[in-house]
N, C-alpha and C positions, 0 to 999 in steps of 0.2 A: 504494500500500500504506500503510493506517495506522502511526502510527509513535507505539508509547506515550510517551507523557510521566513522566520519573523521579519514584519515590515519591518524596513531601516527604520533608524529613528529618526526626526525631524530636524535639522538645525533652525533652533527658535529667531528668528527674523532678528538683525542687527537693532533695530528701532527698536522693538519691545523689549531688550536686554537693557538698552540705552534709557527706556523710560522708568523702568526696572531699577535702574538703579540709581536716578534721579528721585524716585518716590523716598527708595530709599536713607538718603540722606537726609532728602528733605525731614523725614520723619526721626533720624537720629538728633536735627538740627533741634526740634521740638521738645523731643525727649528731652536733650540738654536744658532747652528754653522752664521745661516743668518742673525739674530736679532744680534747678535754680531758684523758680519761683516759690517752691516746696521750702526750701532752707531757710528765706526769707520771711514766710508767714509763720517757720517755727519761733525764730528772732519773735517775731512778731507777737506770737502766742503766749513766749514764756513772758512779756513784758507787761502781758493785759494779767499774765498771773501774779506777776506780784504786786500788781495793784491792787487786785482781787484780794488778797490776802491782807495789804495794809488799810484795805476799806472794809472787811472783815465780811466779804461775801463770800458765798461759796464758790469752787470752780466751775462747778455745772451750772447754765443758765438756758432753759428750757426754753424760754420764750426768745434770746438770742438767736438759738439753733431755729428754730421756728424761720423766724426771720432770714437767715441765712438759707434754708431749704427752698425760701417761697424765692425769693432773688436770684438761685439756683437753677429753678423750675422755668421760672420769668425767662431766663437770660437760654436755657435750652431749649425753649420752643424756637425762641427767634432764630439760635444758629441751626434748627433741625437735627438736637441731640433728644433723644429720650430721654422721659422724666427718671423711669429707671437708674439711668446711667448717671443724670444727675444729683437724685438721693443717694445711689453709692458711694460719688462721689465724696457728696458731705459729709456721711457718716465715717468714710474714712478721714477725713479730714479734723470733723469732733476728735474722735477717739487718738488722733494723732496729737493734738493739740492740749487734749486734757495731759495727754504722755508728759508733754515738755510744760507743762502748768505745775504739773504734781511731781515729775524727776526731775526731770532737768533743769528747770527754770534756774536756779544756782549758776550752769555752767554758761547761760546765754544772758544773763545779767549785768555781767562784766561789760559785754561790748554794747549791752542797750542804757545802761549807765556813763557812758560819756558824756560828758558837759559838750554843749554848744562851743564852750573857749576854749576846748583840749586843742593839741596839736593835729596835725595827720597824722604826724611820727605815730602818736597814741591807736590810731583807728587802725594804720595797718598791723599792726601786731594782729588782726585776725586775717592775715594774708591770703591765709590756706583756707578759708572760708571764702571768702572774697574773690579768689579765684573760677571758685564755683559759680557766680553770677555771670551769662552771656555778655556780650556786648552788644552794643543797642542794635549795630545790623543785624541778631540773628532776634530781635525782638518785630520785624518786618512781618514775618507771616501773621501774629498774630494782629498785629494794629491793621491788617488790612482789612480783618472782619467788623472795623468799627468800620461805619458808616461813613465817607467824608462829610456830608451835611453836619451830624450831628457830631461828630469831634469837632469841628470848626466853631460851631457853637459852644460847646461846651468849654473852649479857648477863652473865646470871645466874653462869655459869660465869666469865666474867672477872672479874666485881665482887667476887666472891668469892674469887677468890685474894688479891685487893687488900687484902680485908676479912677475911683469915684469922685466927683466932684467934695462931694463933703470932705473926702480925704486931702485931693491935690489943689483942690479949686477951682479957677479956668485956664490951669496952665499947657493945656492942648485943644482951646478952642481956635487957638490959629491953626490949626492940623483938620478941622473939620471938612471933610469932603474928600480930603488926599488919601489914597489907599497903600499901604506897606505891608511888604511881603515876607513872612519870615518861613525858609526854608532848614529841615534839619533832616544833615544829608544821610549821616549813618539809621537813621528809622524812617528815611524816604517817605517823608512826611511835609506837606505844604500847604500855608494859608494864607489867605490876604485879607489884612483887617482895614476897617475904614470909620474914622471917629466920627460920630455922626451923633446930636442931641442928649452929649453929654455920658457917651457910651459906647464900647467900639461893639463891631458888629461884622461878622466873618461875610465875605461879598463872594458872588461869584463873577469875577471881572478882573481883568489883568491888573496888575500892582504895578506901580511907578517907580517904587524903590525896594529893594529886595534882601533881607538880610539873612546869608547861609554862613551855618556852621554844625559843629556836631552837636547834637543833646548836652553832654558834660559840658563846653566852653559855653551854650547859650545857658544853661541852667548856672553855670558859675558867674556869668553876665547879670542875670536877675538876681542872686545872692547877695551880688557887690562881692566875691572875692574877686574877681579877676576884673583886671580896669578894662573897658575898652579899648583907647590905645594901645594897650599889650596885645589883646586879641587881634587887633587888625595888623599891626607892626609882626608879629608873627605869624601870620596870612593863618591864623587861626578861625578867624571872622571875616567874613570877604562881603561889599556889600555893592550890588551891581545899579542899573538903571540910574532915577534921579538921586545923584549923589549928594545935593542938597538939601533935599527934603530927608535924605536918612540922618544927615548929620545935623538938622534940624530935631528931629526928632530924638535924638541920642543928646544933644546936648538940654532939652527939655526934661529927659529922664535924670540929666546928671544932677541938675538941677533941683528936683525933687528931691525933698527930707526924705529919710529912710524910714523915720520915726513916723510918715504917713501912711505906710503901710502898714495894715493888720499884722496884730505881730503876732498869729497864728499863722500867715503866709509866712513871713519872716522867719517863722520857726520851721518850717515845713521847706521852705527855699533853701535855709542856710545848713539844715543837717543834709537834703538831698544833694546839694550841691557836694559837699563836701564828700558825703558817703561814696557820690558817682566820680569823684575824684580820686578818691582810695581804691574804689575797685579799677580804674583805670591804670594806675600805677600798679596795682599788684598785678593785672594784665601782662602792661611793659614789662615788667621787674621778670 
């Protein structure tokens, strides 16, 4: 009796190896992106625990969780995740969180105990932690699921409380009308704001003046660590179109008291700035 001989096997088309292995990275990139963000909300967690404890509540807070499930749920309809996957998600999250509340909070104290006026020298001492944070380009896949309308907004809306009249006055009613663009290149991210009845307001229309740089130099720009003219002098900060109007406006900003800013921004600017600072250096380093 003849006995066929097995079909050869297929060589899988160049493309589909190619795409194959695009996905693939893509997905280690993310991996990294979450184990980063994972380290950060434990910081995070052990910090809310010893609060907890010097306000003498307990660690469990049910109606928190509550609240964290439904924003969860909210936030996985929109991207087309299941609620399933969403609740698991939480619950591991709870339970990790209580972990680092109830043990470890001790060992992640250290580095959330730093004063606002420590050095950097001080913050990199968590080097090896710090390493573990991506840098802002592998934060790209995710910031493209926000919306651009509503991230522009959401800009606009914070810059503007910063920049309220009650706060600065009418020191940017000469700017009303003119639109400035501000580009941050490593999370390929772009918006153009336009001051308008006392409140900027994200437009959809080309900008006349344009200011790019990375996340860390613009966030250490809003901090006040880093001056201006350092930024630009070391083509840190690059600023294109009407170059009048940007340096009108920058020198408007310099001009502002710092002391007009909420100093719950300032608090939130000056440690971010900083932190993104540290982990940049431990990058380099």
């Amino acid at each position: 009796m003849h006995q066929q001989s097995p079909a050869p096997l297929q060589t899988p088309p160049p493309l589909a190896s190619l795409l194959l292995a695009c996905a693939r990275h893509g997905i280690d990139r993310i991996d990294d992106g979450m184990l980063g963000l994972l380290a950060l909300r434990r910081l995070m967690s052990a910090a809310a625990g010893r609060q907890k404890r010097a306000l003498g509540r307990p660690l469990r807070d049910e109606a928190r969780e509550s609240q964290v499930r439904l924003r969860a749920r909210r936030l996985a309809r929109r991207l087309h995740v299941s609620a399933g996957t969403a609740d698991g998600l939480a619950s591991f999250l709870f339970s990790d969180a209580l972990q680092q509340q109830g043990v470890h909070a001790t060992r992640a104290a250290a580095w959330q105990a730093i004063p606002v006026s420590a050095s950097d020298t001080t913050m990199t001492r968590s080097h090896a932690l710090l390493r573990l944070i991506p840098p802002p380009a592998r934060w790209r896949p995710l910031l493209r699921l926000a919306p651009a309308p509503l991230r522009d907004r959401l800009i606009a809306s914070a810059l503007s409380q910063a920049l309220a009249p009650e706060h600065i006055g009418s020191a940017l009613d000469e700017l009303a009308g003119r639109r400035l663009g501000i580009e941050v290149v490593d999370l390929g991210q772009r918006c153009v704001l336009e001051w308008r009845d006392g409140r900027l307001h994200a437009v959809d229309a080309p900008a006349e003046a344009t200011v790019r740089g990375s996340a860390t130099d613009l966030l250490l720009l809003a901090a006040r660590l880093e001056d201006a003219d350092t930024l630009f002098f070391q083509r840190r900060l690059m600023l294109t179109g009407d170059t009048e109007l940007g340096l009108t406006v920058r020198n408007l900003l310099d001009r502002m008291p710092w002391e007009a800013v909420p100093l719950a921004l300032r608090i939130v600017l000056h440690r971010g700035a900083r932190f993104a600072r540290a982990a940049r250096q431990a990058r380099n380093g």
